[in-house]
C-alpha positions, 0 to 999 in steps of 0.5 A, a space after each residue: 181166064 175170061 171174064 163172066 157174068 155170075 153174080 159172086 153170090 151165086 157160088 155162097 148161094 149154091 153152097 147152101 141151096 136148101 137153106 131153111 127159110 121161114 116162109 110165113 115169117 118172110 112172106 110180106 116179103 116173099 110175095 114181092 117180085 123182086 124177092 121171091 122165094 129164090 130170093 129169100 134163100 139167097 138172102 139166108 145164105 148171104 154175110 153182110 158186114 157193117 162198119 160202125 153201128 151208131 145211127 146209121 148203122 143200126 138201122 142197117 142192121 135192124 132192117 137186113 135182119 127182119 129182112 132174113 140177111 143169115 149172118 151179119 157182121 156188126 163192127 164198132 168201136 164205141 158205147 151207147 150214151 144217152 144221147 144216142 137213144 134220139 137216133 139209134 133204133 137198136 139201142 135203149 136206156 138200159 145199154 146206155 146206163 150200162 155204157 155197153 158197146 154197140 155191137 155187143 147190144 146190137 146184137 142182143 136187141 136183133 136176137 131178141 126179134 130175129 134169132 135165126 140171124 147169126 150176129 157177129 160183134 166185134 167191138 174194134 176199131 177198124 184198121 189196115 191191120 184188122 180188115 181182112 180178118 174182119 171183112 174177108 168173109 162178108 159178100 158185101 160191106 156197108 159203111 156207116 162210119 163218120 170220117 172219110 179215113 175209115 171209108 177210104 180204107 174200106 174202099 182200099 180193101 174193097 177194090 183189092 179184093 173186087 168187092 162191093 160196098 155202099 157208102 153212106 152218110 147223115 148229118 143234120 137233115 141231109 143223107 147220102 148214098 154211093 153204091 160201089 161195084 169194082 172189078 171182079 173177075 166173076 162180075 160183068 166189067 160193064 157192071 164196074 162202077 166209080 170207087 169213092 177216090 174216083 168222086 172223093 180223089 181226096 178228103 173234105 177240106 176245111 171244117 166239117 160239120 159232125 153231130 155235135 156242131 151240125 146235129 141230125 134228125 133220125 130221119 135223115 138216118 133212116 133215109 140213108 140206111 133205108 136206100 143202103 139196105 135197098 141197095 144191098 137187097 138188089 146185089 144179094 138176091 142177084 141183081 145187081 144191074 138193077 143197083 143205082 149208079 150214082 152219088 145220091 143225095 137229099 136234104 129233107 129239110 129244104 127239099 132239095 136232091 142232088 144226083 152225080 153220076 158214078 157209072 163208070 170208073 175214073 181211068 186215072 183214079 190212084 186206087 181203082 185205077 193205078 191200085 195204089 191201096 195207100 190207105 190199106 198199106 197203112 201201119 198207122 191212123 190218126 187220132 180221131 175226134 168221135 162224131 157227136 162228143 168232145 173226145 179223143 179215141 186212143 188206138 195205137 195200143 193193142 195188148 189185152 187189159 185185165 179189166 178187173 184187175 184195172 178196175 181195183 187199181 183205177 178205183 182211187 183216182 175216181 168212179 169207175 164203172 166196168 163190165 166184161 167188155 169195158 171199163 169207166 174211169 170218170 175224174 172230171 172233167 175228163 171220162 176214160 173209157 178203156 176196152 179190153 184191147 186196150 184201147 180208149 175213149 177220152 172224153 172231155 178233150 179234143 188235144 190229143 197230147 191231153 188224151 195222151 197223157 192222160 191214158 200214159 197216166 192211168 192205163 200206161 204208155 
C-alpha cells in the first residue's frame, strides 16, 4: 500500500465535518491564523488523552479544554492533598479535604468552565494490561507522569500503533518537552521522528530528584504544559510539520535552555527500530515510590472493593474517611488509601514489603 501524507485526523475530522463550534466563545482563538474557523472544527472533533493529572497535567488539561478540545481523556491514579494546591491549577481545597481522585475533580472544575468539552476520568493506573482500552480511542496521548516506566510503556503503546505522543517533565525550576511522531501509514515518513528509547535507550540512573527532595515552582509546570498543549494544537489542527523536532529543555531559575535534536529515528532504537514493545508486553510493574510523598503504591491486586462495607470493618483499627470513589484508613503513622479496584496508597512508607504487609493486613492479600 503506498504511503501518504494525510493527517490521520482528517478521516475524525471529516467524520464530523459540521460539528457545533461556538464561534463567539472561541473566537480570540479563532482570529489566529494558525487556528482558523477550519481549526476550531477539527479541534471539537479531536480525542486527547492525558497520563496523569498532578501539576502538569492539569494545566494540560484546563488550556486544551478552553482551547474547545471535544473529548479528553483524563487518566490518574492518585487524590489531591493539600500540598497539591501550590501547583495544581484544577484542584482546590474542598477536592483535598475530600481526598477526591484527580481525574474525577478534574473533571467537575472543567465542566464548571467548559460544559461542551466531554471528560472522561478513569482513576487508574496505567499499565501493559489496560493501554489499549485506555488509550486506543485518543488521536494523540500526553504524558504528564513522574517515572520513566509509565513513559517507556506509552512510548511501547504509541510506536505500535503509529501514534503521536508528547513527553513532558517539571521539577524544581526545570521543564522539558519531546514531541514524538512514529511511523504511520497515513503520515509522511519524513515526518517520523526519534521515539524516547531512540534519546533515553535506558532509564535515568542513579538517584533522581522528585518533588519532595528537588521541589517545583508552578511555573516550571505551566511551561512545560503551556509548549505541551502548543504542540498538541499544531498536530490536531492539521499541521504537524509545523510540530518541534527536538528535546527542548529550560531552567527558568538560572536561565539556562538546552535543544537535542530528534528529527529523525535511531535505526538501531529496540523499539521503534526493532519493535520489540518489552514495556507493552509487560504482565507486571514495579512498585512505585509516588512523586512528592513518602509512599508506596499497591497495584498488583485488581478485584473490586465494597467500599462501604470495607469501611465498617476498617472502622476499629482507626479514622477512616470514604466516599464512592475511595476509602481512607489513617493508624499513624501510616494512611491506607484504598480505590474501589483494589488498588492502594500506602503513606508513610517507601519499603515495599511494609506497604505489603500492611495492605495483607487490612484489605487482604
Amino acid at each position: 500500500m503506498p504511503l501518504s501524507v494525510q493527517n490521520p485526523i482528517d478521516a475524525l475530522t471529516a467524520a464530523a465535518p459540521n460539528a457545533a463550534v461556538d464561534t463567539e466563545r472561541y473566537s480570540r482563538q479563532i482570529l489566529f491564523p494558525g487556528v482558523g474557523e477550519s481549526g476550531q472544527q477539527r479541534l471539537a472533533a479531536a480525542h486527547v488523552a492525558i497520563v496523569g493529572c498532578g501539576a502538569t497535567g492539569a494545566a494540560s488539561a484546563s488550556l486544551l479544554a478552553r482551547a474547545g478540545v471535544g473529548t479528553l481523556t483524563l487518566i490518574d491514579r492518585d487524590f489531591v492533598e493539600a500540598s497539591n494546591l501550590q501547583r495544581q491549577v484544577l484542584f482546590d481545597e474542598a477536592d483535598a479535604a475530600a481526598s477526591l481522585p484527580k481525574a474525577e475533580a478534574a473533571r467537575r472544575k472543567i465542566a464548571l468552565f467548559n460544559s461542551t468539552v466531554t471528560v472522561v476520568p478513569q482513576i487508574a493506573d496505567l499499565v501493559p494490561a489496560n493501554t489499549q482500552e485506555l488509550l486506543s480511542a485518543a488521536d494523540i496521548v500526553l504524558d504528564a507522569t513522574d517515572n520513566f516506566e509509565t513513559r517507556y510503556l506509552i512510548n511501547d503503546f504509541a510506536v505500535q500503533q503509529g501514534k503521536p505522543w508528547i513527553y513532558a517533565a517539571a521539577i524544581g525550576a526545570y521543564a522539558a518537552t519531546m514531541n514524538i511522531l512514529p511511523l504511520h501509514l497515513d503520515r509522511d515518513p519524513q515526518q517520523a521522528t526519534a521515539c524516547l528509547a531512540c534519546i533515553f535507550p535506558k532509564p535515568p540512573s542513579g538517584p533522581t530528584e522528585t518533588c519532595d527532595t528537588a521541589g517545583i515552582l508552578s511555573t516550571a509546570v505551566n511551561l512545560a504544559a503551556s509548549i505541551q498543549v502548543t504542540e498538541t494544537l499544531k498536530y490536531l489542527t492539521g499541521q504537524p510539520a509545523l510540530m518541534r523536532r527536538s528535546l527542548l529543555s529550560f531552567d527558568l531559575w538560572n536561565n539556562d535552555r538546552s535543544e537535542i535534536s530528534t528529527a529523525k529515528p535511531e535505526p538501531a532504537c529496540t523499539v521503534c527500530g526493532l519493535h520489540e514493545f518489552t514495556h507493552l508486553a509487560g504482565n507486571a510493574r514495579p512498585h512505585i515510590t509516588l512523586c512528592g510523598r513518602n509512599s508506596v503504591q499497591i497495584h498488583e491486586h485488581h478485584r473490586p472493593v465494597d467500599l462501604v462495607a470495607m469501611h465498617a470493618r476498617l472502622a476499629p483499627h482507626g479514622t477512616v474517611r470514604s466516599n464512592d470513589l475511595l476509602l481512607r484508613l489513617e493508624r499513624p503513622p501510616h494512611t491506607i488509601t484504598l480505590f474501589a479496584d483494589g488498588r492502594a496508597i500506602i503513606q508513610g512508607t517507601t519499603d515495599p514489603m511494609i506497604a505489603r504487609s500492611l495492605y495483607a493486613r487490612f484489605v487482604g492479600s
